[in-house]
N, C-alpha and C positions, 0 to 999 in steps of 0.2 A: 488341408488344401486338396481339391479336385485332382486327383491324379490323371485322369485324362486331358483334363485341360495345360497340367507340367508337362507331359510327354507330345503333347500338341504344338506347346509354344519351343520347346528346345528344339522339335526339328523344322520348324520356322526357323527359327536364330540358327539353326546349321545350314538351311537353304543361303540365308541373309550371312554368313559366313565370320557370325561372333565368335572370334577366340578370344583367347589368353593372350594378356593385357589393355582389352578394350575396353572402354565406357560407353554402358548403355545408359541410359535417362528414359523412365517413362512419365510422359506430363501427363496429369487428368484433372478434373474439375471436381472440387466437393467431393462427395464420396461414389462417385460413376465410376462404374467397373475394378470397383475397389480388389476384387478377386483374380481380374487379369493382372494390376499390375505388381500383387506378390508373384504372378505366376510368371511374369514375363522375367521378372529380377531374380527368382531363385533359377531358372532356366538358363539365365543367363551368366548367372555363378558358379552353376555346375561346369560350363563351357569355361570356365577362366576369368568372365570377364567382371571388371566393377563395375559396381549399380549403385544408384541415388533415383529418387523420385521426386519432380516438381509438380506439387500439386497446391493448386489457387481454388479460390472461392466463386463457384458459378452466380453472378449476381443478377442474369437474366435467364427466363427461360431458351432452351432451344426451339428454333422454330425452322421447320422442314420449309426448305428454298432461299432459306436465306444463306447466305455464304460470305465469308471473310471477314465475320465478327466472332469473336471469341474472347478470353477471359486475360489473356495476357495482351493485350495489347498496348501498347504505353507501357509497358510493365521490363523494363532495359534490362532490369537485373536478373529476371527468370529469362529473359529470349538471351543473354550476353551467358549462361550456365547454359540452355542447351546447346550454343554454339562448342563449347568444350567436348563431346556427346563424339563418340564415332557413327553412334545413331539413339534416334530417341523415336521410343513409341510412344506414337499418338492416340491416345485414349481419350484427347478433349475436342480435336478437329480447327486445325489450322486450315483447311483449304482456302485457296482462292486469297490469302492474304498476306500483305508485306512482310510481315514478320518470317513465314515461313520462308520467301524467299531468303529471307536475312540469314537465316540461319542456315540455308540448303548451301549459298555460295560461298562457304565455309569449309565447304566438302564434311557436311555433318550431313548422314543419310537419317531420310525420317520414316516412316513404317506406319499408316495410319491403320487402325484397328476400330471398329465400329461395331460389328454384324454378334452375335449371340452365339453359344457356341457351336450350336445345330448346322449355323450356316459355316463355320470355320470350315467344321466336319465337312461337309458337303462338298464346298468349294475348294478345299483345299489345293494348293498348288502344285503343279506337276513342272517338272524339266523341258515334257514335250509342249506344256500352256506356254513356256517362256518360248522355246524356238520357236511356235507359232506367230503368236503377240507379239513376234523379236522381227518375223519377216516381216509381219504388217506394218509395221514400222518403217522398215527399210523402204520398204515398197513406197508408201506415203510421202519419203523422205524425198523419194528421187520421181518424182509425179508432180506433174503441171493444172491436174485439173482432175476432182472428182463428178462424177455427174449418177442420182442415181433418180427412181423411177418407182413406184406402184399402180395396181391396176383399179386407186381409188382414187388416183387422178393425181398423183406426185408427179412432179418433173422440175427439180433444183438440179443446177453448177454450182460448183464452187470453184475459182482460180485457186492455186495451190503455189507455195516454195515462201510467202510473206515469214511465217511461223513454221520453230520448229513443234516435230512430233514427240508425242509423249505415250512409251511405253507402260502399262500397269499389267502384270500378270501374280502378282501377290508377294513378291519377295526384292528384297536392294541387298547389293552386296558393291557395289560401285560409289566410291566417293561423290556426294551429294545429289542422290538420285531420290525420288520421294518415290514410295508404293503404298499401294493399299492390298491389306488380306482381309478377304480374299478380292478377287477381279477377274479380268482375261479381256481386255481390249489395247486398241491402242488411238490415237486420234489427236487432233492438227486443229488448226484453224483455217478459215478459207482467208483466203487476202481482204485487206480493208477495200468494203465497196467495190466488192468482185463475187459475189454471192447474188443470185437471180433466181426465180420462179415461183413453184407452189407449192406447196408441202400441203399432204391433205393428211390428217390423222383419222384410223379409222378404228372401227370398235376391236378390241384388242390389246390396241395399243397402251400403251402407258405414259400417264402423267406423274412421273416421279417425285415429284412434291408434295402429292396430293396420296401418293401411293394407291394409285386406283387406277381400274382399265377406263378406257374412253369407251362408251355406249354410244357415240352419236357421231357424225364425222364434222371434223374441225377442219374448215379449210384455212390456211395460212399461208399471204400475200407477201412475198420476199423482193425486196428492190433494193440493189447495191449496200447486201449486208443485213437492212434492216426488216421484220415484219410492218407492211404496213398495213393490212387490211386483217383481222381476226374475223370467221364470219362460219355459220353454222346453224340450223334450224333448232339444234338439241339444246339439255342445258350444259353441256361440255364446254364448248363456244363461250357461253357466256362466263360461264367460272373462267377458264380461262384466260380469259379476259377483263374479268373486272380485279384476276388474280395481279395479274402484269402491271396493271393500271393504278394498284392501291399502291406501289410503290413509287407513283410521281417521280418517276424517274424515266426521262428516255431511252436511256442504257440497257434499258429490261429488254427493250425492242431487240436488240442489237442480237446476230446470228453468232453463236459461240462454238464451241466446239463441236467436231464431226469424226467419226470413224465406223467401228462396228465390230459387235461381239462374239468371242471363240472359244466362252467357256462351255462345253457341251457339258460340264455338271451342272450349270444354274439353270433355275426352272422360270420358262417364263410364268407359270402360276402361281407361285411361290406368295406373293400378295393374297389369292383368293384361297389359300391354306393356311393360311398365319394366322392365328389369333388374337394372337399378342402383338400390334401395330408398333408400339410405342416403343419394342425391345427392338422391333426387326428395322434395319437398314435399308439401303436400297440395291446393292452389291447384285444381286438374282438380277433384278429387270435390268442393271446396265449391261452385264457382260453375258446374258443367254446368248448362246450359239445361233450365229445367222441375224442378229438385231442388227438395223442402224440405229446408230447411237445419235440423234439430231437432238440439238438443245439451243437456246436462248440464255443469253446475260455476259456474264463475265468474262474476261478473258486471260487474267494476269496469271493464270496457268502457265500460259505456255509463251507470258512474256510479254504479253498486251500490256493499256491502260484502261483498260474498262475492269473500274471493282465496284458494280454495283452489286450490290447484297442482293440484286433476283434474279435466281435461275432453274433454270427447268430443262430436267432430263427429259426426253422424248421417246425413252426406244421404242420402236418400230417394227412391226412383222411384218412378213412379205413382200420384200422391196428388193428389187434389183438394182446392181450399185457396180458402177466402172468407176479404175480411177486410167485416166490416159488410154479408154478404149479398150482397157483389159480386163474382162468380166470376173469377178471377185465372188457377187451374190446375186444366185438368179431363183425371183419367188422366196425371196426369203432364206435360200440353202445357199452353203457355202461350195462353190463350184471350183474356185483354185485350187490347184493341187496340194500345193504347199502349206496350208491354210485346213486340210479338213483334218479332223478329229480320228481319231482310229476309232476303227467300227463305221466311219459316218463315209 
């Protein structure tokens, strides 16, 4: 076994605050990530705690944007054993889907794990990423209204307080709280049909589905909630759009979650040095330092009814972003005090 990768996941699970007499559970598909989850279980035996591992047969491929399908679904008797679980790593990808809620209002904390171990290394979590990611939070909490801006012609509101905010800074140690490692954002939903403007996306930015920067600018028509108009000279525009569209689904439209990233380890380039597409996650372009985090689709994160399977991360560079008239990020930098990075 990887010894770097043992001493990696134990003080994860010491962050995550595994002792003696817990049960951990790691769920995974087929044989994916077969090497994390000896590592997360002997890690976790060293700390005291009991381990089992449920692992199901992946009978579809994974496919980048789709979300809230996964291998245990209908499956009563594996979702009814991680409910047992004080926590269970995710190695198969529950997001965005009823089950995980099933299992989260249990107060069974989940731990999703994804990224390779480069990116673990990288990103790994810090005390000061949580107090950060923890005000952002607060802040969002107690806010009526986000409003931000770029100078490629963005200018979206969102009404705020419908939905609660959901912290990820890469560790749960709180009965029934879901994280992802690694991370460093935090982010809300705007209220139903309280979302208005333009979202332009410009070269740089990111289409997280697609794991690639946009080269062309995408302008995007928002009316109480929904995108209605996709429109753009490039083939960005079009992908985009014919991407949203193959899922026959209106719900694709629909404006999902909003916040913005404070991990100053993640690299927004991080796609244009990877090699290896198919290993690497998307963790880098959501939580870089200074992103708005803008997306499409889903909502049953953070409590919604919308579980359409398409969705699309957006971060964003260079965007200036108020929530309640209190400048947060201006050009892209994080300008609250409370919010910057040491060194930044």
């Amino acid at each position: 076994m990887d010894t770097e990768l043992l001493s990696l996941f134990r003080k994860e699970l010491e962050l995550c605050r595994v002792h003696e007499g817990e049960v951990l559970t790691v769920l995974s598909a087929g044989n994916e990530k077969a090497e994390y989850a000896q590592a997360f279980m002997v890690a976790a035996q060293a700390l005291g705690a009991r381990t089992f591992h449920v692992n199901v047969p992946r009978t579809q491929p994974i496919v980048s944007g789709v979300q809230g399908r996964h291998p245990i679904a209908g499956n009563q008797p594996a979702i009814d054993t991680l409910k047992q679980a004080n926590i269970v790593i995710d190695l198969m990808g529950l997001l965005f889907s009823k089950e995980q809620t099933e299992i989260q209002v249990t107060g069974t904390r989940i731990l999703r794990v994804m990224e390779p171990i480069d990116v673990l290394r990288q990103m790994f979590p810090t005390e000061d990423l949580r107090r950060r990611v923890e005000f952002e939070k607060q802040l969002l909490e107690s806010s009526k209204e986000l409003h931000f801006t770029s100078a490629g012609g963005t200018d979206i509101t969102y009404k705020l307080s419908q939905y609660p905010v959901i912290s990820e800074y890469g560790y749960t140690f709180e009965p029934g709280r879901w994280d992802h490692l690694p991370s460093g954002f935090s982010f809300t939903q705007g209220n139903d049909g309280a979302i208005d403007g333009t979202v332009v996306l410009m070269p740089g930015d990111i289409l997280a589905a697609f794991k690639s920067y946009v080269r062309s600018p995408i302008k995007l028509t928002v009316k109480k909630g929904y995108v209605t108009d996709i429109s753009g000279d490039g083939l960005d525009a079009q992908l985009l759009s014919s991407y949203i569209a193959s899922f026959n689904d209106p719900r694709g439209y629909a404006i999902s979650h909003i916040g913005w990233g404070l991990n100053e380890r993640a690299n927004w380039h991080q796609f244009a040095v990877t090699r290896n597409l198919s290993n690497e996650h998307v963790m880098n372009a959501l939580s870089f330092y200074g992103n708005v985090l803008f997306s499409t689709g889903p909502n049953t994160e953070v409590g919604g009814d919308n579980d359409t399977p398409c969705h699309m991360d957006m971060p964003m560079r260079g965007c200036s972003l108020w929530v309640d008239d209190i400048p947060i990020l201006k050009d892209g930098h994080v300008v609250h005090p409370e919010m910057k990075a040491p060194g930044r």
